[in-house]
C-alpha positions as a Markdown table, in Angstrom:
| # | Residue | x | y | z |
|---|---|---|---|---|
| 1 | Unk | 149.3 | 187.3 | -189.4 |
| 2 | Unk | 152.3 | 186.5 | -187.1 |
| 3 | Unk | 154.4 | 189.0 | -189.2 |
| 4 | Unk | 151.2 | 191.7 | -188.6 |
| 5 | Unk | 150.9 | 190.9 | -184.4 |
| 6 | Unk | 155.1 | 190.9 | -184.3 |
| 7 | Unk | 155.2 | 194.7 | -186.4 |
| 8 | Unk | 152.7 | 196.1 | -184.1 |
| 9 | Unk | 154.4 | 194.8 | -180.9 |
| 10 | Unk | 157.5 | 196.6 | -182.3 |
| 11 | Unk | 155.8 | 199.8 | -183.2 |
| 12 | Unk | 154.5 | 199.6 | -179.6 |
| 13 | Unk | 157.7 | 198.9 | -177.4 |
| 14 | Unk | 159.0 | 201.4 | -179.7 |
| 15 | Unk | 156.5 | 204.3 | -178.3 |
| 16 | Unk | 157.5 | 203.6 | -174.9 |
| 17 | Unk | 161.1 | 203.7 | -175.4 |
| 18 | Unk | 160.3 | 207.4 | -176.9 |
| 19 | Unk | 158.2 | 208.1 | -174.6 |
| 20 | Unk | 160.3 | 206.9 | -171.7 |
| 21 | Unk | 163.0 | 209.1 | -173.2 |
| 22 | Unk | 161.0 | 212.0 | -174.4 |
| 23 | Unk | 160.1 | 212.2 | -170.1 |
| 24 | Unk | 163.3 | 211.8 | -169.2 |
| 25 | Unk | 165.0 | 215.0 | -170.4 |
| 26 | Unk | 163.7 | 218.3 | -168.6 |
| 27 | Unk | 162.5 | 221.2 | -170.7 |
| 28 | Unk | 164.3 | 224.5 | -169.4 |
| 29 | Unk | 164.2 | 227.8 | -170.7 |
| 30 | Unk | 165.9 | 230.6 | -168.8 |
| 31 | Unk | 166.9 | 234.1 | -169.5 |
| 32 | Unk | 168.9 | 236.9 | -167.2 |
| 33 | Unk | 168.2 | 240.4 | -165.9 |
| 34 | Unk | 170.6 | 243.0 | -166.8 |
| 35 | Unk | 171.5 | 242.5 | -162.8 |
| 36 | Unk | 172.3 | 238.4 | -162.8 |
| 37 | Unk | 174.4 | 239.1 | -166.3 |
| 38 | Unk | 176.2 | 242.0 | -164.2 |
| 39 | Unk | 177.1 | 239.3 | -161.5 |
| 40 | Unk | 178.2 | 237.0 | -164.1 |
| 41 | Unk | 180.7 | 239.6 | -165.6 |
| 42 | Unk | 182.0 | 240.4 | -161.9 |
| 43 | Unk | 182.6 | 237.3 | -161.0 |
| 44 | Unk | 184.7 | 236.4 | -164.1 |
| 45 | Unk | 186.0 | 239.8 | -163.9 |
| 46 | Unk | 187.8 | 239.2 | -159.9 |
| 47 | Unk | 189.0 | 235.3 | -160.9 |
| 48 | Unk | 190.4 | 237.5 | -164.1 |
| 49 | Unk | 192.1 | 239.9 | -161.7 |
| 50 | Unk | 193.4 | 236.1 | -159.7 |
| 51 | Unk | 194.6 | 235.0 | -163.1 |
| 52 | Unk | 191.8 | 232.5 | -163.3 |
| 53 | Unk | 189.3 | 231.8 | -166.2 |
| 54 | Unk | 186.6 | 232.8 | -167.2 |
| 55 | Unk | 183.5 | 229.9 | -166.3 |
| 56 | Unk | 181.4 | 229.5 | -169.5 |
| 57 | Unk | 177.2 | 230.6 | -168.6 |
| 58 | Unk | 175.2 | 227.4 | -168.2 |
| 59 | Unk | 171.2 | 227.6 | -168.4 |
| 60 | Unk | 170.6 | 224.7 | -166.5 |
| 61 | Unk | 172.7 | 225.9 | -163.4 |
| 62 | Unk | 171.3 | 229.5 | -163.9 |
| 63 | Unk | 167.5 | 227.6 | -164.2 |
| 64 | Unk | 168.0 | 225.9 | -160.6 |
| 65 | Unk | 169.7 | 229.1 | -159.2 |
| 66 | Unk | 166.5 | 231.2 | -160.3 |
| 67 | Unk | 164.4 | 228.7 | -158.7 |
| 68 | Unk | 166.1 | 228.6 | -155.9 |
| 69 | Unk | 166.6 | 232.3 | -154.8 |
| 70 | Unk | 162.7 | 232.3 | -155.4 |
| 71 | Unk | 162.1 | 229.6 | -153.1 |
| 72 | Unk | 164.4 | 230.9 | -150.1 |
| 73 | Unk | 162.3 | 234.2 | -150.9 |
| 74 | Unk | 158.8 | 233.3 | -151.3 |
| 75 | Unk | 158.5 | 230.3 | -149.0 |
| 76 | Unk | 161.6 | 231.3 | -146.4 |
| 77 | Unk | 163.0 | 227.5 | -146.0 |
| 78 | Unk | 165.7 | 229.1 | -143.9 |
| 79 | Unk | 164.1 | 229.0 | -140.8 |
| 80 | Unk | 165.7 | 227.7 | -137.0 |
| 81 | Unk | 168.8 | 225.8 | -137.8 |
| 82 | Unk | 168.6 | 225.5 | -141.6 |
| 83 | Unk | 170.2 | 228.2 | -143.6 |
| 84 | Unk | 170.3 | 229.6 | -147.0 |
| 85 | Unk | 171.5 | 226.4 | -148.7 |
| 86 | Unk | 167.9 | 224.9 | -147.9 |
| 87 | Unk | 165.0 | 224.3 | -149.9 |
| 88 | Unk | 160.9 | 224.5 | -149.0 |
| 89 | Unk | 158.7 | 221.5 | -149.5 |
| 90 | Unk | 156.7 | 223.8 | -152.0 |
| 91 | Unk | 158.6 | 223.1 | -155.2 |
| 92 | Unk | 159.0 | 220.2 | -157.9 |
| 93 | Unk | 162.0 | 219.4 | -155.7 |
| 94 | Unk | 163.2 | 217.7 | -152.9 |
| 95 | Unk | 163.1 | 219.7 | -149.4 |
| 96 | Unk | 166.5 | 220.0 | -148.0 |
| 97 | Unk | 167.2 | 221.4 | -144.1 |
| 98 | Unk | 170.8 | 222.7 | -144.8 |
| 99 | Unk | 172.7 | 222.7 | -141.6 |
| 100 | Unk | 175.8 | 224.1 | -140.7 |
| 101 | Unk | 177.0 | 220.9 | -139.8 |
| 102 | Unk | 176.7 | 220.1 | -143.6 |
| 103 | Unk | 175.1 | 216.9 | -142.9 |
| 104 | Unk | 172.5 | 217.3 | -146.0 |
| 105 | Unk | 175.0 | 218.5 | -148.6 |
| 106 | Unk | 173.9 | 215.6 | -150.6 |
| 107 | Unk | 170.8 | 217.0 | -150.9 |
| 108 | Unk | 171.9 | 220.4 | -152.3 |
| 109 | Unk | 174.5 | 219.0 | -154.2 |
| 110 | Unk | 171.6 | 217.1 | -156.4 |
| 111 | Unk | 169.7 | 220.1 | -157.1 |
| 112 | Unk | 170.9 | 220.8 | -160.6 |
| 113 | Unk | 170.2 | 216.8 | -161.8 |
| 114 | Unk | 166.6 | 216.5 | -159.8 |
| 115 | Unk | 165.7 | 220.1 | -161.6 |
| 116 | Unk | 167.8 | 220.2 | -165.1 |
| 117 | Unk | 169.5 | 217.8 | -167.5 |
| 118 | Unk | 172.5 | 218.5 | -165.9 |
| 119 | Unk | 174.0 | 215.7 | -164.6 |
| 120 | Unk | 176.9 | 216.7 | -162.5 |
| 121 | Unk | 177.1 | 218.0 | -158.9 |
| 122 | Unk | 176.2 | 221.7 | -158.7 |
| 123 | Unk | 178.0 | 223.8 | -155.6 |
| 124 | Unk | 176.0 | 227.0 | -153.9 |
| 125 | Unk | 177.2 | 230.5 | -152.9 |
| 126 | Unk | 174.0 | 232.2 | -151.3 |
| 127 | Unk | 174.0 | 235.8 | -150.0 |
| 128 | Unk | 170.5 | 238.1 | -148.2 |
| 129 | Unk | 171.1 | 241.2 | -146.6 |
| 130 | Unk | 169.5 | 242.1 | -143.4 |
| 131 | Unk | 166.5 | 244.3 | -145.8 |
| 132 | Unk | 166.4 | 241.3 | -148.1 |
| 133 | Unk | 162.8 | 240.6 | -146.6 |
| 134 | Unk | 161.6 | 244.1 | -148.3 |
| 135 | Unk | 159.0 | 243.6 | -150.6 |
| 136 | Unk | 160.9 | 246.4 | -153.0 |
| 137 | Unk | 164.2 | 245.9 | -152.5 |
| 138 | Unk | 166.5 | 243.8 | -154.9 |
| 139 | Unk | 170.2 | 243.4 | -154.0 |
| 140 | Unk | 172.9 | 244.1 | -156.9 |
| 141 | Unk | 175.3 | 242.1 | -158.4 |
| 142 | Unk | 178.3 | 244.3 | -156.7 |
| 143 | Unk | 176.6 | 243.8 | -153.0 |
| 144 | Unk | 176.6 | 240.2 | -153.5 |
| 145 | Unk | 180.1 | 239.9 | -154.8 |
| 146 | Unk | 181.5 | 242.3 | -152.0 |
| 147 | Unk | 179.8 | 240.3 | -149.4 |
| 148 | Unk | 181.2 | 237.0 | -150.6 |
| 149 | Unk | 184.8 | 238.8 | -151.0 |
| 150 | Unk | 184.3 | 239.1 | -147.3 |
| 151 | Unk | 183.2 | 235.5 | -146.3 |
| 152 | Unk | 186.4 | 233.0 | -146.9 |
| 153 | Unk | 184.5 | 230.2 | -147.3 |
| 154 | Unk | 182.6 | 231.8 | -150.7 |
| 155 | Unk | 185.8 | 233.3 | -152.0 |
| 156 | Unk | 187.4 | 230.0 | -152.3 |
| 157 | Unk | 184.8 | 228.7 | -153.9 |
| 158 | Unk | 184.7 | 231.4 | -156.3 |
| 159 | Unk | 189.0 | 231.4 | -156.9 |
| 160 | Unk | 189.3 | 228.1 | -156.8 |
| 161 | Unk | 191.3 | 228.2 | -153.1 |
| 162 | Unk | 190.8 | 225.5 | -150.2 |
| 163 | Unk | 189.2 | 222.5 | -150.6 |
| 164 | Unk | 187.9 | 223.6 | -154.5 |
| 165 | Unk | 191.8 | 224.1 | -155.2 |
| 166 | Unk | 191.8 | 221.1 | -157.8 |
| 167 | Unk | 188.2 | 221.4 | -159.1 |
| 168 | Unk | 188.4 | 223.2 | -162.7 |
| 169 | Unk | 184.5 | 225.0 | -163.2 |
| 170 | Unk | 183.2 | 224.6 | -166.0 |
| 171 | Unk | 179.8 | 225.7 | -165.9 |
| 172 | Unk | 178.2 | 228.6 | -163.3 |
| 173 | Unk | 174.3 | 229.8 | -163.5 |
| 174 | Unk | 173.4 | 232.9 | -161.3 |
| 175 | Unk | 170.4 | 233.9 | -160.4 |
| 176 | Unk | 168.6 | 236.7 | -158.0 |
| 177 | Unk | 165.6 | 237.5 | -156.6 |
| 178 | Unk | 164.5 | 240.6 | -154.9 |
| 179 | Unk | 166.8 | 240.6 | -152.1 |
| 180 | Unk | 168.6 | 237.1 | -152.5 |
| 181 | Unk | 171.4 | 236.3 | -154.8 |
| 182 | Unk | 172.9 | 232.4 | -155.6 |
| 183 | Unk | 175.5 | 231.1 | -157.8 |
| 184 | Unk | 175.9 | 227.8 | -158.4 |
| 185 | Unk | 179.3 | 226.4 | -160.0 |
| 186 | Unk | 179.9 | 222.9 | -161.7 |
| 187 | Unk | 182.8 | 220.8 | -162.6 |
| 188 | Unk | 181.2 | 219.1 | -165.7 |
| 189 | Unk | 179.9 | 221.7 | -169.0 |
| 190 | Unk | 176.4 | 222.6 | -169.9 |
| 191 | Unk | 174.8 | 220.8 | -173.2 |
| 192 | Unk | 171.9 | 223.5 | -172.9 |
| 193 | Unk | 172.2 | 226.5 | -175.3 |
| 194 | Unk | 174.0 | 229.3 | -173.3 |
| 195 | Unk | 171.1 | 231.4 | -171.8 |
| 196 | Unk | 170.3 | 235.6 | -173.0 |
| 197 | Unk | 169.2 | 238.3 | -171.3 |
| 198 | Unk | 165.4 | 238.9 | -170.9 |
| 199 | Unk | 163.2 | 241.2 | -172.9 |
């Protein structure tokens, strides 16, 4: 009997540790328009041209840069002083206020271990254009990358300049959404299968 009561005590701490683990990793699936794998290949294709490498396609940072163009589209978190960087209060997320003082980083920083299995630090280039608020429009992969050419805080991210001289990338997801466009770069690589383009 004792041998009976200790077996089913095992079986059952057993179930929770699966289930405890099974909970714990995040089920993404993610594919790209023909537009967000055109901005992948420019952006490998300038840190080419800088004699830089290319950064290997990651699905979990492409997952929480889809969600996150959605968000600053749909439900326009980047309102008074918070800017592009910030996320609504409508999500499975936390709601960040990004401010330009940079005093909730933290929060953004997070995004890609909150959302994915990913479980380093992701780092945010954002761009809108002044129509980005038109229901039809959708910005391309070369208006994004000219516009971050043009901002020197984005273009050291991108090459690797500044304060992200000694910070190797390893992992970049893209993702845009009518008229907004982020990339998000990390230092650690993706475990998740490298994500395709949608049917």
């Amino acid at each position: 009997m004792k041998k009976i009561i200790a077996f089913s005590v095992l079986l059952m701490l057993l179930q929770i540790i699966g289930f405890s683990q099974t909970n714990s990793t995040k089920k993404i699936q993610v594919c790209l328009t023909e537009n967000e794998m055109e901005l992948y290949r420019l952006i490998n294709n300038y840190r080419q041209q800088n004699k830089l490498p290319i950064i290997p396609l990651s699905t979990s940072l492409c997952f929480v840069a889809q969600k996150h163009a959605k968000d600053v589209c749909v439900n326009k978190p980047d309102i008074s002083e918070c800017n592009l960087h910030s996320w609504s209060n409508k999500g499975n997320w936390s709601p960040v206020c990004y401010t330009s003082n940079h005093k909730q980083a933290r929060g953004m920083w997070l995004k890609p271990r909150e959302l994915t299995n990913y479980q380093s630090n992701g780092y945010e280039i954002a761009h809108s254009t002044w129509h980005s608020d038109n229901a039809d429009y959708i910005v391309t992969a070369a208006q994004s990358l000219d516009g971050w050419k043009h901002s020197e805080g984005h273009n050291q991210v991108i090459l690797n300049q500044g304060i992200w001289k000694n910070i190797p990338w390893n992992a970049i997801g893209v993702g845009i959404y009518k008229g907004y466009a982020m990339v998000w770069f990390g230092a650690e690589t993706d475990s998740e299968v490298i994500p395709l383009l949608c049917k």
